[in-house]
C-alpha positions in Angstrom: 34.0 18.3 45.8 31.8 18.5 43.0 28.0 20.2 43.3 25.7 17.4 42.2 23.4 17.0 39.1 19.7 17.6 39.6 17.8 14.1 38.7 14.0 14.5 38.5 12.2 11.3 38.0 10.0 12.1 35.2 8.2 8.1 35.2 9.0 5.3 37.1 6.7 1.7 36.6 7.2 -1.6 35.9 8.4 -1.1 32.6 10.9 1.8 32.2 12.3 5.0 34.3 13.1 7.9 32.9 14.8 10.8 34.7 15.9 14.4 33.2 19.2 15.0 34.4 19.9 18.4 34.5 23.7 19.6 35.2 25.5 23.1 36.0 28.6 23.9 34.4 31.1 21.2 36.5 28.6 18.9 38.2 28.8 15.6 38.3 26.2 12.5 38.8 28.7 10.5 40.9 29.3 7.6 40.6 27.1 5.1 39.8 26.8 1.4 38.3 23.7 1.0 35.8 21.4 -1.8 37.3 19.6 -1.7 33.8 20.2 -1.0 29.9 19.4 2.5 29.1 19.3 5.1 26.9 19.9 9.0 26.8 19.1 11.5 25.1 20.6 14.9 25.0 18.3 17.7 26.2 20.4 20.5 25.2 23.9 20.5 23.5 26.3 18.3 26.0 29.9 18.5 26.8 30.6 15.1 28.8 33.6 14.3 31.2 33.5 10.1 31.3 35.4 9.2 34.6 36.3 5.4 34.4 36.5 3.0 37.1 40.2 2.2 35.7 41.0 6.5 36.7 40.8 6.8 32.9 38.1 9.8 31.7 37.1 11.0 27.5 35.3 13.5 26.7 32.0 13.6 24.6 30.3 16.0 23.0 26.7 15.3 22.2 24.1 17.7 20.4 20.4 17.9 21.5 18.9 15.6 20.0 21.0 12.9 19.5 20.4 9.5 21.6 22.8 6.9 22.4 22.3 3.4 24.2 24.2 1.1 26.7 23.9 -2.4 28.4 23.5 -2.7 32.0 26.4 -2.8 34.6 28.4 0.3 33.4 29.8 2.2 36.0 31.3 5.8 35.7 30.8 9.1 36.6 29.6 12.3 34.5 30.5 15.3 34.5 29.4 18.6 32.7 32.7 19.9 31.0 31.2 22.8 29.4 30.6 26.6 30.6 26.5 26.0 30.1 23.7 24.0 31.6 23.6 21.0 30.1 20.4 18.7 30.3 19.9 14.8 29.2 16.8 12.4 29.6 17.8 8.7 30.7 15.6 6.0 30.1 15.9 2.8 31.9 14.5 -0.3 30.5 13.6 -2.4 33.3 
């Protein structure tokens, strides 16, 4: 079993939420289905492990900085691959 990513609700209203996420080397969020879109962006340099509902996984590698967006209803699990901390912000767009 995998120690657990530290979520920290940063705002939460009617509008958006937005949580830092902040993973030790081999934690994981669990899994998890997004009830909204959302976008991320990378706190420090990340080094993802994508698990897929299907039992497929990728891996991506993110720099600070960089921001990427998804549609609601994606399900997976994420998991720090790298040997550092690694730390994104998620905004939900309710």
């Amino acid at each position: 079993m995998r120690e657990q990513a530290v979520p920290t609700v940063l705002v939460d209203d009617d509008r958006v939420c937005v949580t830092r996420y902040d993973f030790a080397p081999g934690a994981e969020t669990g899994w998890h289905v997004h009830g909204h879109d959302y976008v991320v962006t990378p706190v420090t340099d990340c080094a993802m492990l994508i698990e897929e509902p299907d039992g497929t996984s990728r891996k991506v590698s993110m720099p600070a900085g960089a921001a990427y967006r998804r549609e609601k209803g994606v399900e997976h699990n994420v998991v720090n691959d790298g040997q550092a901390t690694m730390s994104f912000v998620e905004v939900e767009l309710k």
